[in-house]
N, C-alpha and C positions, 0 to 999 in steps of 0.2 A: 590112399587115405591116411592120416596123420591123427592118431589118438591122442588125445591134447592130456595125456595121464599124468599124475604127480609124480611117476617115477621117471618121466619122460629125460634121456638123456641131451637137457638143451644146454649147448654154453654161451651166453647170451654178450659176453663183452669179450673183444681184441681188438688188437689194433694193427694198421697195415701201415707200409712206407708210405701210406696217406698222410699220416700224421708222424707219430714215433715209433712203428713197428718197423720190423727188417724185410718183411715179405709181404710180397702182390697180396691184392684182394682175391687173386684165382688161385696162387698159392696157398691161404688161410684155406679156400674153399676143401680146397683139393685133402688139406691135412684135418680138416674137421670130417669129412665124408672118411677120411681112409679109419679113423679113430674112436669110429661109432656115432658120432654127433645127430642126434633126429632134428636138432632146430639149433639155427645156429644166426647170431646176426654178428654184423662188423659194428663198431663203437667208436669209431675215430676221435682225436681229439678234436673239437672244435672243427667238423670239417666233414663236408657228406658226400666229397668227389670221388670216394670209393667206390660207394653204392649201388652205382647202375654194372658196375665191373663186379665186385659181389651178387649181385642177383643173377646177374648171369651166368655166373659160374654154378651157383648155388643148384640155380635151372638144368644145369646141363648135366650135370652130377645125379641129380634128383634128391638135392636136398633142400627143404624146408628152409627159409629165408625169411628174418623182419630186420627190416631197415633202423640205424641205430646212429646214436653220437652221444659223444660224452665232452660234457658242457663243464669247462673253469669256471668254479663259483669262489667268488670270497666272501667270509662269513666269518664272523667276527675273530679279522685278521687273519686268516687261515686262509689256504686251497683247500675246497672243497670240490668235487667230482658229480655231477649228476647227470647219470644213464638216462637217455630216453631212448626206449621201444615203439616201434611201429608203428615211426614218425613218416609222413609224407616228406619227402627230403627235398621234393621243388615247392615248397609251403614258402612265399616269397621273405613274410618276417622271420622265421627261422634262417635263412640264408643269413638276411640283413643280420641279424642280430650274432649270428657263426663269424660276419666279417669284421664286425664291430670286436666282435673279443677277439682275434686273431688280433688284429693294431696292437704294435707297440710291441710284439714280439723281437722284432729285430733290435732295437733298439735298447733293450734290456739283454738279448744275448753278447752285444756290444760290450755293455756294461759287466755282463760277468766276467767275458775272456779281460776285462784291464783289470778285472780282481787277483784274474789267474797269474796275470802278468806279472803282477804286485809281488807275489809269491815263490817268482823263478820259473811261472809255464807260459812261455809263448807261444803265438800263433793258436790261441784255441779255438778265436771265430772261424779263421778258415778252416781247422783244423774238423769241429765240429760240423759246417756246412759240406764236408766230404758224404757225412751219415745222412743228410738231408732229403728226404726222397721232394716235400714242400717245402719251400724256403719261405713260406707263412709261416710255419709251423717250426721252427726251430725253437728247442726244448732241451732240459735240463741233460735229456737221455740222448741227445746228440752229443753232449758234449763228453756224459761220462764216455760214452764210447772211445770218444778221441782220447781219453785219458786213459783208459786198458791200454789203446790203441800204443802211444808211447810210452808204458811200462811208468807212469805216475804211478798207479796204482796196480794192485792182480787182478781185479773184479769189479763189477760194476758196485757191489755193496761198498769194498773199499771206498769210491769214489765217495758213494753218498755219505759213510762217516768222517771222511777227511775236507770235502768239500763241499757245495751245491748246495748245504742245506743252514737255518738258519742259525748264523753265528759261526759260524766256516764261510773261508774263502768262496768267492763267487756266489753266493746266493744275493739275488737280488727278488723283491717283492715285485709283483705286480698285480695291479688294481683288474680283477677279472667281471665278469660278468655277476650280477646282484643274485641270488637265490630267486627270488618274484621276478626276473627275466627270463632264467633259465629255465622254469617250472612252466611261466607262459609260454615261451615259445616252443615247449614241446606238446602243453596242450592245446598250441593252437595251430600245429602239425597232424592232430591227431592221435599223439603216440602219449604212453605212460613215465612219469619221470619219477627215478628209481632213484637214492641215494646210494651210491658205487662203495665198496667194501669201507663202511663207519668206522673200523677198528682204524683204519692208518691215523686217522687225523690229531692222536692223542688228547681227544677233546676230556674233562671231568663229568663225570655222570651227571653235573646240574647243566653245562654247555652241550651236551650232548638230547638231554631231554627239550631245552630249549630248541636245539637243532632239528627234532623230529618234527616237535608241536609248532614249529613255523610253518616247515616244509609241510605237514600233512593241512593246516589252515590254507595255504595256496595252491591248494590240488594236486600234491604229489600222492604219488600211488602205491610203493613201493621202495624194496632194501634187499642190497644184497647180502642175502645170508652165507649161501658159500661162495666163499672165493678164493686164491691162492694166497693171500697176505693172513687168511685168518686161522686161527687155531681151533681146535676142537671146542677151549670152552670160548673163543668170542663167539663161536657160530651158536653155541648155547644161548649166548645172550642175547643176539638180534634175534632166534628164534623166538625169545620173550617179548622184544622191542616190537615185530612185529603182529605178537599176536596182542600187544600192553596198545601198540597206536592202532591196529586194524589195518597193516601194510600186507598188499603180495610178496611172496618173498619170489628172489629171482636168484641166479647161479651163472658165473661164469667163469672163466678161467685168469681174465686180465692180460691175456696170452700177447706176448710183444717180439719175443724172437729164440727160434730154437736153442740158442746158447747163453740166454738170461731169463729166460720165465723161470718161474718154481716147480707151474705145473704146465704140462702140453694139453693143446686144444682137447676137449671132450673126457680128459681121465678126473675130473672132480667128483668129491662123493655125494650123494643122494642129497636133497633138502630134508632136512628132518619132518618126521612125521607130522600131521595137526596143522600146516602149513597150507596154503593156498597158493599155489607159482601162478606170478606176473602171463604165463601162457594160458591159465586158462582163461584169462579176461585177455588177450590179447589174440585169441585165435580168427577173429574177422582181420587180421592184421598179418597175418604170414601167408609168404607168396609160395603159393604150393608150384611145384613143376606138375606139366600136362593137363591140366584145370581141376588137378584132384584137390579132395578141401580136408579141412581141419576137424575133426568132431570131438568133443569134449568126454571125455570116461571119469569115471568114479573108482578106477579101479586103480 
């Protein structure tokens, strides 16, 4: 049995060589269980072909398991990130609408490697598609790799200040899926759609409030409070953001590969007090091993 408590150690976002992670979906499993993890789900970008390989692993372990993805939103001219929880992941329009924003992927990594070119770096498509575990999914974080990879840069942060991002080499825009797609198609999966760690997006406190009071008018649910990108006092603030709009707050790691996260699977600190976690409304929704169930505490 699984006490669905507010101290509950869950990391509810990662990512596998499904999309941009480095490691299998039985590898995550195996490093969330050795790390303490009680509830743990996989977040793929755009892509739920991990899933049934994460549950099973999750099963075998006897760890606590909800099916996850994290959805490319643009929103006023921005990537935006929205987490859905304890989504049915053969929900047919969620699929459709997973493939619909995957399009256009390659064709835009295309266009970054002739930025890189521009600049004195060849070969970065191929170079990138080495990191590739989906060749739908080729992304920004394939490419920094290739670029540690031949000593462009020392780090993947190097990368992202020297290039990929907007107004450096190689970034290019692409038109993602709407906010009101993204929000439907994980409520009509089932699952909760979560705004993934608010501080990256550099939005202004009036873009940013705009951004909640959309997302909460079209059924979103939640925000991530902790996460690895945020500091002490942003977690302050969405702790406010979520009790100022009446959001669950959720926790994950963002965890993508042993030698570039911040933080490793499961070591994140507590949700701050006064809070409501995304698990206790999500506990009809995690696959327990053995047919044991979920029960909700106070404590």
């Amino acid at each position: 049995m699984l006490t669905l408590s507010p101290s509950l150690n869950a990391d509810l976002h990662c990512h596998s060589v499904v999309s941009d992670g480095t490691q299998t979906p039985e590898w995550l499993a195996e490093r969330a269980h050795a790390n303490g993890v009680q509830l743990w789900a996989l977040t793929d970008h755009d892509e739920v072909g991990g899933i049934d390989r994460a549950a099973a692993a999750a099963a075998a372990l006897g760890l606590p398991f909800l099916a996850g993805v994290e959805i490319s939103v643009t929103w006023a001219d921005k990537t935006v990130h929205i987490v859905g929880l304890g989504i049915d992941h053969t929900q047919p329009a969620l699929i459709e609408g997973l493939r619909r924003t995957r399009g256009g992927r390659e064709e835009r990594a295309r266009e970054m490697a002739r930025q890189l070119e521009q600049v004195g770096i060849p070969g970065a498509f191929e170079g990138a598609l080495r990191y590739v575990g989906n060749p739908d999914l080729i992304s920004r974080s394939h490419f920094a790799r290739y670029l540690v990879e031949i000593g462009a840069c020392a780090d993947i942060g190097e990368v992202f200040r020297r290039f990929l991002t907007e107004g450096k080499p190689g970034f290019v825009p692409h038109r993602w899926a709407t906010l009101e797609q993204a929000v439907g198609w994980i409520r009509d999966a089932g699952g909760m759609a979560i705004i993934a760690h608010p501080a990256r997006y550099g939005f202004t406190p009036q873009q940013e409030h705009a951004l909640f009071s959309s997302f909460c008018q079209l059924g979103g649910q939640g925000v991530e409070v902790v996460t690895c990108s945020h500091t002490a006092e942003e977690v302050e603030v969405y702790h406010r953001m979520a009790l100022d709009f009446g959001l669950y707050a959720s926790r994950g790691s963002d965890f993508h590969s042993p030698g570039e996260s911040r933080l490793d699977l499961g070591l994140l600190p507590p949700l701050p007090s006064g809070l409501t976690p995304v698990w206790e409304h999500l506990g009809h929704r995690v696959r327990m091993p053995d047919g044991a169930s979920a029960t909700l505490s106070s404590t």
